[in-house]
Structure formats: structure tokens, C-alpha cells
N, C-alpha and C positions, 0 to 999 in steps of 0.2 A: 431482484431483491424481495419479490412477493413473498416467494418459498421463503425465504428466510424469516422475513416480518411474521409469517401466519406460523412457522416456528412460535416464536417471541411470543407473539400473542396468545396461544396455547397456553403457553409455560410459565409466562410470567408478567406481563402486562395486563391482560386480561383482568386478573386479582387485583394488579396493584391500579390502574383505571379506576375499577369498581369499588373501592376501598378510598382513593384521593378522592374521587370527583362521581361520588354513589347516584344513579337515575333517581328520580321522584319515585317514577311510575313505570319500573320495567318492565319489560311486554317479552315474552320468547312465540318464536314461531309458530307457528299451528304444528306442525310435524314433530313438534319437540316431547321429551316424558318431563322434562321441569317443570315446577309446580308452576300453577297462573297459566295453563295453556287456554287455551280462546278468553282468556278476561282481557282484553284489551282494550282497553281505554277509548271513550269516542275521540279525545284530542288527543289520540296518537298519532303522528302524521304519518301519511301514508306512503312514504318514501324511505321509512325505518330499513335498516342496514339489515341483508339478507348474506348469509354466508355461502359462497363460493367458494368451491379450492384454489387456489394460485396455481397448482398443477395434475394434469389426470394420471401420473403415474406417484407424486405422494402429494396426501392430504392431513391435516390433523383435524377432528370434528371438534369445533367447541365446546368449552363447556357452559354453565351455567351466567358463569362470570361474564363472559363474552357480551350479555345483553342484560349488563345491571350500568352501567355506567353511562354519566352522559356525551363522554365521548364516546363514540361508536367507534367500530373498527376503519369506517371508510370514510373517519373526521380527519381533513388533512392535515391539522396541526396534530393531532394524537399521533398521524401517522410520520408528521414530519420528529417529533420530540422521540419518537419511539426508533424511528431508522437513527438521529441522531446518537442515542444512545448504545444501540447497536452497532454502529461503527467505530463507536469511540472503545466499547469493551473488543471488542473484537480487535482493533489496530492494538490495545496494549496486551491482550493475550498471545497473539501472533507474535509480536514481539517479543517478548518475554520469553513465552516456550521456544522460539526456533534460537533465537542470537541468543541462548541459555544454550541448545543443544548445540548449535554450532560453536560456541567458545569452549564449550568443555570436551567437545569429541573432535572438533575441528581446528578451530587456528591454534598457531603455533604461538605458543604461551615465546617463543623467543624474542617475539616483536618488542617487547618492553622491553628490552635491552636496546634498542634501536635509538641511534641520537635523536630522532625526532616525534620520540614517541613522549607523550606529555604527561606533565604530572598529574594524579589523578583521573588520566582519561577515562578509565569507563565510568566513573562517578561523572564526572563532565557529560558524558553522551549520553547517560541514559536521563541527567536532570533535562538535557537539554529536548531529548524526545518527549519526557511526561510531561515538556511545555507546550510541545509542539500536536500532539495527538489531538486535545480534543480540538484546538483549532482550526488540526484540517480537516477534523469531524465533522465540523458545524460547516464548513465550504463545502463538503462533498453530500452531505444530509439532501441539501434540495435536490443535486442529479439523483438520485434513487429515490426521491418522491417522486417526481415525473415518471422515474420509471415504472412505479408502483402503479401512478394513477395514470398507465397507459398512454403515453405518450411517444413510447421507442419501440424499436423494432424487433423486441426479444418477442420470442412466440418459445411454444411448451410440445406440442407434439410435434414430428415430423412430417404429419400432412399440413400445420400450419405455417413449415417455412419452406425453403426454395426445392427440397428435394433431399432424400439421403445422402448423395454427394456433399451437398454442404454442410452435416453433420460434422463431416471428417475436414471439409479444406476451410471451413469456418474458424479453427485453428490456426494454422498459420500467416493466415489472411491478418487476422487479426494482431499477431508478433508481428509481421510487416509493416501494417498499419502504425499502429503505439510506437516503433521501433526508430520510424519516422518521422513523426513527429517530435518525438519525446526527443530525438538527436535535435530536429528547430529548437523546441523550446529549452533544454539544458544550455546549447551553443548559445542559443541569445539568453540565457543567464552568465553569461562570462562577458557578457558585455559592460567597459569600465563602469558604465552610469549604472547599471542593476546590479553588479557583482556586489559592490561593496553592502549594499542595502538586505541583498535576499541570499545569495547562494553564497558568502562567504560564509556564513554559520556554517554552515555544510563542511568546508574546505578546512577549517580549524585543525579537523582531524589528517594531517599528515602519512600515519601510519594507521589506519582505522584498526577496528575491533570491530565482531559483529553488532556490536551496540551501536556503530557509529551509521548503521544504516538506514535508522528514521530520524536521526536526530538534524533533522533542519529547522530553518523559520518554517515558517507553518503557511504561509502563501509560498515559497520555493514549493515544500512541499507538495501540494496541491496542484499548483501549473506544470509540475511532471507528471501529475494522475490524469490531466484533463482527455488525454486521447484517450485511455481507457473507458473516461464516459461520455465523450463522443462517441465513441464507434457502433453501440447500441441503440443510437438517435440516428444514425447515417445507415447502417447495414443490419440487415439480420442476424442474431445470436440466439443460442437457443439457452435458456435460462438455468439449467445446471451448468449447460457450457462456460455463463457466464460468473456464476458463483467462482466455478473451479478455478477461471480464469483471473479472476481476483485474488484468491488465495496466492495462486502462484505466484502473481506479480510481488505480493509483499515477501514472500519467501525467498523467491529470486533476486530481490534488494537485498535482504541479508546475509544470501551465497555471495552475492559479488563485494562482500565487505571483509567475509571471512580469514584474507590471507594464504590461503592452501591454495598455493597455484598449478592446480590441475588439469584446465584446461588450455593446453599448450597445441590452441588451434588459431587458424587465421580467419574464422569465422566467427567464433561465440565470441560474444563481450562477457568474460567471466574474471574471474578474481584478481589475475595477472593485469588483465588490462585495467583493468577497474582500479588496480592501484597506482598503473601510470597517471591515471588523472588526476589522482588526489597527491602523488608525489610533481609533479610537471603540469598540472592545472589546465593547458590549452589542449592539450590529446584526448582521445577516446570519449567522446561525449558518448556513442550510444547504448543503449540499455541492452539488449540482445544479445544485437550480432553486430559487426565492425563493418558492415557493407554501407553504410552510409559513410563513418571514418574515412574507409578508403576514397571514396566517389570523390567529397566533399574539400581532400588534402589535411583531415585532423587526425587521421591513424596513425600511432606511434605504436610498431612492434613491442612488448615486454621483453626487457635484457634476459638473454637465454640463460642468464646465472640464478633466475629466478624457481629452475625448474632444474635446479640441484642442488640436492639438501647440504651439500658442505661446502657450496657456495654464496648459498642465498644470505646465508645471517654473516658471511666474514667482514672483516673492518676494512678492505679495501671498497669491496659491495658498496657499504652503507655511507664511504666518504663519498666513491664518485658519486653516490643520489645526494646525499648532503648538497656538497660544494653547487651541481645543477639547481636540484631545489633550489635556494637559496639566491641564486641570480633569478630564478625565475619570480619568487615572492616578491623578491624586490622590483620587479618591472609590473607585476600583477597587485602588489596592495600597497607598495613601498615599503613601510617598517612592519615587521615581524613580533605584531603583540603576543604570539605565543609563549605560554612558561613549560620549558620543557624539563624534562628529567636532569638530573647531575648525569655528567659523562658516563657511560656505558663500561663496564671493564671489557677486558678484552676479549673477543671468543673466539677460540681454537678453531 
């Protein structure tokens, strides 16, 4: 997250820093063309904040602003408020643009016909994610200050990690890894005693919508990101690897929400499976791929009706999940405080 931060800090922190919280007596570097060059102050101290790039293939040179404020760039609370911030626009932009593109290009606007699709749901998911963002914001803000202030294992060229090899299987390793744990930590959120408290927010949604793919409590949330920022503190990643690899994760949350069930494989955990869980609650925990499902006995195949279009949406389809549902909420939460839509009419 350096690259990123020293992004921010270029562009827009820098100014707004040096404008909140203006230096007495800013000092720029000896090599600088800013005005004030060698007037430095005798009680400057002499451990004043020297710029380095985060990475030797990009850099942004600062500018002026960069050494007018009295937080420096490499003050941890500047830097912990600023990664804060950064995560927080970032998780609601990602969101926004992709479960925007994927509702308009992607799910089947038929789902709201569905008996257990609810009133109001994407008003509901999206109030319920603009609660939930920045408070996983602020949990996730201190793992990427540690990262910042060199504490994990990300490295930036290739002679400073294992070898070119690990460029490429640094990838998968890492979907392994996450795909693992996140199936522990999901499964033990279906545990009676935490279900009811954290990951039923989550469960609400029935029939999701791509909206429905951040909209958790905001410690659920989080304790399904934790591998992700473990795995940086335990192994080598290399630091665009890791950006990229972020992105993707939250994009790939909002494909497996989307409804379009296209991948009708017995490997990827994608959309089809993804909605057994949320229709049948004890199936398909994991994020990926279903190879832990199967190990473990919680993989439930997708009914193959799902992956034909003039069968997917018909009224027999949607009673047998009804009727199942429906014994299953009742052994999983008891009463059913859902308000769902008036009865569906009928589709051809």
C-alpha cells in the first residue's frame, strides 16, 4: 500500500496536511528548486522526513507541499488517517462502479420476481454497506500501516524476492492460502452463537443483487479479509502483485453476488454456488474454489436448472427453493423477520 499512499500523497494529501496542520518552519531538502533551499533552521531536527519512492519501477516526485506541514509523510498517525481514508474511498468506489456495472450489464433483473426477493432490497444493501465500509475501514487502516512502515514481507523488484518463479506462482499460492482460511473463518461464522450477532446481516439477502456483496456487519466483514492481510506478514508478495490482488478480491465478491450463473464448474466458487449459500445457508462456504466444500462435506452442487434460462426463473424452480429455504431458516435463525415482496405473478 506504499505505492498507493505516495499516489495520495502527491495528489492530494500533501496540500490538504499542509493547509490543516501548516509547519512553523518548513525546511525542503538541499537538492530541491523550492524556495528556502539550505535556510534551515538550527532547531530543525535532524531526522526531518527524506523522500524515497515506494517503488523503483513508479515514483511520484513531490512537490512543494510535501514539506510545509507538521505531519510529515513518514508520521504514523498522518499515515495511519490517510491509508484510513484511502480505504474507505476506495471500498465505496469499487463498489459503486462494479455492482453498478454488474446490475446493469449483468444480473438478471428477473430475480425480483422471486418470492424471496424483498421489499426494497437494493435500498436495503446498499444503506446497509454505506454502514458497513468505513468501519471496516478503520479495522483494516492499521494492517496496511504496518505494511507501510515495513513490517511484512512485500518487496518491489525481483531481485528482492524469492526469484522470478515466484512472480508467477505467488498468485495462486496466495487464492490457496485466502481460500482456506476464509472457508475456517466463513464456516465458524455459521456457528449458532456468532451467526445470529455477525454474519446474519449478511444472510438477510436471500436472493442477492450485486449490492448485496458488501453489505455486512462490518467486523463479519473484516474477519473474511483477515487472510488477505495475513498473507503479506507470513510470505513474500510483491507489491503491485499485491495491490492487483486486492482489487480483485473485492470484484470477485461482487461476481459471486451477481446471479448470472455461468460458471457451471466443479471447481470455481462462482455465482451458482454462491447462491446456494445464501438460499440453503450451511453449503458452499468458500470464496474461490469448492475444494475445501468438498474435503470438508459442506459442498452442495447448484441445481442444474440454474444454468437454463427457461428454467431458472419458472414457479416450480422457485417453490422447491422456497419450501427448502424455509425449513432451513427455521432450524438456522427460527422466525423469519424478513419483509418480502407481495407474491410474484406468474412467469412463463
Amino acid at each position: 500500500m506504499d505505492i498507493v499512499l505516495e499516489l495520495f500523497d502527491t495528489f492530494v494529501f500533501d496540500s490538504l496536511y499542509a493547509a490543516a496542520l501548516p509547519a512553523k518552519s518548513p525546511v525542503f531538502p538541499a537538492n530541491s528548486t523550492f524556495s528556502g533551499v539550505g535556510e534551515v533552521p538550527s532547531a530543525y531536527p535532524p531526522t526531518a522526513w527524506q523522500y524515497a519512492p515506494a517503488s523503483d519501477y513508479l515514483s511520484f516526485q513531490p512537490g512543494q507541499a510535501a514539506y510545509m506541514s507538521q505531519w510529515s509523510r513518514d508520521d504514523w498517525k498522518r499515515q495511519f488517517v490517510s491509508l484510513y481514508l484511502i480505504t474507505w474511498i476506495f471500498g465505496l468506489i469499487t463498489y459503486f462502479l462494479f455492482a453498478t456495472l454488474s446490475y446493469v450489464f449483468i444480473f438478471d433483473k428477473a430475480t425480483f420476481k422471486h418470492p424471496k426477493y424483498l421489499k426494497n432490497q437494493i435500498r436495503l444493501e446498499i444503506s446497509q454497506t454505506n454502514r458497513a465500509i468505513p468501519l471496516m475501514a478503520l479495522l483494516t487502516a492499521p494492517c496496511f500501516l504496518l505494511e507501510v512502515r515495513g513490517y511484512s514481507h512485500l518487496y518491489d523488484t525481483t531481485a528482492e524476492g524469492p526469484g522470478m518463479w515466484y512472480n508467477i506462482v505467488q498468485f495462486p499460492f496466495f487464492i490457496l492460502f485466502t481460500d482456506f482460511f476464509i472457508y475456517l473463518i466463513h464456516r465458524g461464522l455459521h456457528h449458532p452463537k456468532i451467526y445470529k450477532h455477525l454474519h446474519k446481516s449478511h444472510h438477510k439477502w436471500i436472493m442477492p443483487t450485486p449490492y448485496a456483496s458488501h453489505a455486512f456487519h462490518p467486523v463479519d466483514g473484516f474477519a473474511q479479509s483477515i487472510p488477505y492481510h495475513v498473507f503479506p506478514f507470513v510470505f513474500p508478495l510483491q507489491k503491485f502483485a499485491y495491490v492487483f490482488l486486492f482489487m480483485f478480491i473485492n470484484i470477485w465478491t461482487i461476481a459471486i453476488h451477481d446471479g448470472e450463473y455461468v460458471a457451471d464448474n466443479p471447481i470455481i466458487n462462482g455465482a451458482a454456488c454462491h447462491t446456494m449459500h445464501h438460499l440453503y445457508f450451511n453449503f458452499n462456504y468458500g470464496q474461490f474454489t469448492t475444494l475445501w466444500d468438498r474435503l470438508c462435506g459442506s459442498y452442495r452442487k447448484p441445481n442444474d436448472e440454474l444454468f437454463k434460462k427457461e428454467l431458472k426463473f419458472c414457479q416450480s424452480e422457485w417453490k422447491k427453493q422456497t419450501e427448502e429455504m424455509e425449513k432451513i431458516v427455521k432450524e438456522v435463525e427460527g422466525k423469519d423477520d424478513r419483509n418480502y415482496l407481495p407474491e410474484p405473478k406468474k412467469v412463463r
